[in-house]
ChimeraX commands (.cxc) that place a marker at each C-alpha (Angstrom):
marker #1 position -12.34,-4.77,-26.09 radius 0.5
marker #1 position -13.89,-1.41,-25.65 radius 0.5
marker #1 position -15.74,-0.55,-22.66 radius 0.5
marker #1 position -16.76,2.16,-20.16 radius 0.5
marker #1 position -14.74,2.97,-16.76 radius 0.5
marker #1 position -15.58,5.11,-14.31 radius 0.5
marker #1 position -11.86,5.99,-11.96 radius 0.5
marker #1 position -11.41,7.64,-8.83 radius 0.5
marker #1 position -10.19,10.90,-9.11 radius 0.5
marker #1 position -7.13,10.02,-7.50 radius 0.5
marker #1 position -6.87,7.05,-9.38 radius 0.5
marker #1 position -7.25,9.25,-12.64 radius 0.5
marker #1 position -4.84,11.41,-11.90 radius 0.5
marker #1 position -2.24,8.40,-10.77 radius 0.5
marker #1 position -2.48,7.29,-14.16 radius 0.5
marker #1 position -2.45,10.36,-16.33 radius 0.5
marker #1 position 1.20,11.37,-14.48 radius 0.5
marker #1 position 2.63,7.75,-14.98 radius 0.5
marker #1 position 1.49,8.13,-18.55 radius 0.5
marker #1 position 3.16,11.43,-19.09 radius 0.5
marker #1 position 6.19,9.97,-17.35 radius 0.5
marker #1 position 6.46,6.78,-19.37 radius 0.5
marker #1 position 5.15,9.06,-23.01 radius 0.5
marker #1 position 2.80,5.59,-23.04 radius 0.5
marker #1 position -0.89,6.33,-23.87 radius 0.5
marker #1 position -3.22,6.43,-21.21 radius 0.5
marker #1 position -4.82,3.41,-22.54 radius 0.5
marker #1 position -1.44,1.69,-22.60 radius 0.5
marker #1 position -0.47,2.79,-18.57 radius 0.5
marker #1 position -3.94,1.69,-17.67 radius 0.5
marker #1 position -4.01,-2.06,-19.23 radius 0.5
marker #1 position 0.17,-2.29,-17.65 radius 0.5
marker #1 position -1.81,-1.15,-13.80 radius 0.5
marker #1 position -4.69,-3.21,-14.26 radius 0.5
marker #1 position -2.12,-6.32,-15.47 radius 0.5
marker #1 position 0.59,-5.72,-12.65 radius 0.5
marker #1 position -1.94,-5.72,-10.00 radius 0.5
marker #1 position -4.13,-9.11,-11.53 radius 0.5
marker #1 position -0.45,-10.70,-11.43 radius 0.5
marker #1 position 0.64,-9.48,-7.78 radius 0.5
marker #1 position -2.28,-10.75,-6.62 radius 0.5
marker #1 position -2.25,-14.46,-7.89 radius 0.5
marker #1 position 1.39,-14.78,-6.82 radius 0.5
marker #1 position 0.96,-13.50,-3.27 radius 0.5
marker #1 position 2.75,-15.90,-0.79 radius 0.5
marker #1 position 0.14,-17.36,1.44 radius 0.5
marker #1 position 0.12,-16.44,4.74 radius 0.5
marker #1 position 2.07,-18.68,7.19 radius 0.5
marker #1 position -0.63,-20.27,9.79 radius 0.5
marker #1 position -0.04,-19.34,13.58 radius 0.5
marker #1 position -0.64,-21.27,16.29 radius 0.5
marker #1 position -0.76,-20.26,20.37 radius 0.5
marker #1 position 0.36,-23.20,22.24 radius 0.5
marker #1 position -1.80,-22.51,25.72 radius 0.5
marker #1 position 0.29,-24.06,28.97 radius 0.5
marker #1 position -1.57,-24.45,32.42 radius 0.5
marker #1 position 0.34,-22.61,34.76 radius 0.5
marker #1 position -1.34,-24.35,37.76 radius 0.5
marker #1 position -3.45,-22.01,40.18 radius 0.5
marker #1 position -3.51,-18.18,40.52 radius 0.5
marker #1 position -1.23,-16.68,43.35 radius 0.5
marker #1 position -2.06,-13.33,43.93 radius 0.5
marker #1 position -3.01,-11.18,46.88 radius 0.5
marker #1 position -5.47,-9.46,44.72 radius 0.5
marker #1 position -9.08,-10.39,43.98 radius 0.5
marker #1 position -8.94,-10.70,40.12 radius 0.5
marker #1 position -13.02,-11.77,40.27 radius 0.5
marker #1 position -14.08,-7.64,40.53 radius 0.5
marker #1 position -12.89,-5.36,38.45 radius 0.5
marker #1 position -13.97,-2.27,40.94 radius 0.5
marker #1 position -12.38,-4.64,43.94 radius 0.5
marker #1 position -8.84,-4.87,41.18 radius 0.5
marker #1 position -8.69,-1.10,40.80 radius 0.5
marker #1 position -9.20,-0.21,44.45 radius 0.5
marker #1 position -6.71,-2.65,45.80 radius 0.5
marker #1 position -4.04,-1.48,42.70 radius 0.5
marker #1 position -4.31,2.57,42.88 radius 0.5
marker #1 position -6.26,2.81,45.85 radius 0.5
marker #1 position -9.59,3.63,47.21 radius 0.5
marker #1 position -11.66,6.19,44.95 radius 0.5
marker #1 position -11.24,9.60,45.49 radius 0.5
marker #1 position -15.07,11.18,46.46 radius 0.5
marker link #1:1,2 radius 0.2
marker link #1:2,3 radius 0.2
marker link #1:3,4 radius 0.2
marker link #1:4,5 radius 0.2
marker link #1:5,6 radius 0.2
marker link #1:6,7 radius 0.2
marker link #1:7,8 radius 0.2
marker link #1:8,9 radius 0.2
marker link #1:9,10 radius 0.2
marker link #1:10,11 radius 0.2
marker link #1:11,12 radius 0.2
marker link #1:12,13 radius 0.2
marker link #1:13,14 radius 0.2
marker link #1:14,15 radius 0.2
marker link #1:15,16 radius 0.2
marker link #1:16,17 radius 0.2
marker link #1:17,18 radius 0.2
marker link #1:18,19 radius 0.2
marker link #1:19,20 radius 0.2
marker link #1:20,21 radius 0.2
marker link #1:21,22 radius 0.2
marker link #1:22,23 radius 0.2
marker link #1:23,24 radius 0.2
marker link #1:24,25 radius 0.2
marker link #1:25,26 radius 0.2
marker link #1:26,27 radius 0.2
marker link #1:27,28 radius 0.2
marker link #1:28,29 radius 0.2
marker link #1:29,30 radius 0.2
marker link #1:30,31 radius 0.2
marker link #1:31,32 radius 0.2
marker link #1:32,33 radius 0.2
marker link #1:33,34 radius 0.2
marker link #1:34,35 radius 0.2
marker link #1:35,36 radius 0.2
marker link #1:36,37 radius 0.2
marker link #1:37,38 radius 0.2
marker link #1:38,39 radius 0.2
marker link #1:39,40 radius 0.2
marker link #1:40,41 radius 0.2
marker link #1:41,42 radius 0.2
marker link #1:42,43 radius 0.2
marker link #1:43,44 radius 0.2
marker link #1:44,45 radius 0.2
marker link #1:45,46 radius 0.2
marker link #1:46,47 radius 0.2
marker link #1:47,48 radius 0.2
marker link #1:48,49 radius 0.2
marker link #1:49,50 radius 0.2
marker link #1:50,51 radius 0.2
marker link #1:51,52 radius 0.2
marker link #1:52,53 radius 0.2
marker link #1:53,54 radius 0.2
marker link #1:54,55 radius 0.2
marker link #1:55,56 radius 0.2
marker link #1:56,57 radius 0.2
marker link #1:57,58 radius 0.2
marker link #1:58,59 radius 0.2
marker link #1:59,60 radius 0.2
marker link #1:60,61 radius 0.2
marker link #1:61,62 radius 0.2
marker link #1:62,63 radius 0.2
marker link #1:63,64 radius 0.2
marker link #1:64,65 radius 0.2
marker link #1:65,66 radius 0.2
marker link #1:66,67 radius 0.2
marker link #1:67,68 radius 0.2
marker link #1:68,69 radius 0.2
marker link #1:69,70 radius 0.2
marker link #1:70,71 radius 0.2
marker link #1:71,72 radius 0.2
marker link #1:72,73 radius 0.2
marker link #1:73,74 radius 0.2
marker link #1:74,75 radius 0.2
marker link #1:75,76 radius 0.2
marker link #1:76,77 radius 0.2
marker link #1:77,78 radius 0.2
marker link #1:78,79 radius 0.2
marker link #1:79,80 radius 0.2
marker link #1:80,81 radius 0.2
marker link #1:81,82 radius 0.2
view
């Protein structure tokens, strides 16, 4: 089938070196690109699921006050410098 591309520059260039390097036809190195990629993709692995497993660890015992984030700073580094 014959049709129009238009290729990134980069992507241009990627393909005219491979086809020097292989002495294929540009044609040839850009149907092999275009057929390695289509088959990579459809034999990906899929991705494993992950799942967070969220345990209650009861109440909060800490001499700070974590309801203010000004109150958290000032009683971690100290009071504000004016």
């Amino acid at each position: 089938m014959r049709t129009t591309l238009t290729l990134d520059d980069d992507i241009a260039a990627r393909l005219a070196a491979e086809a020097r390097r292989t002495g294929r036809s540009f044609k040839e190195t850009v149907n092999e690109a275009i057929r390695g990629g289509l088959d990579a993709a459809r034999h990906r692995p899929q991705a494993q699921r992950f799942e967070i497993r969220a345990k209650d660890l009861g109440p909060v015992r800490s001499p700070l006050q974590l309801d203010s984030v000004a109150r958290l700073l000032e009683d971690v580094d100290g009071p504000a410098s004016p």
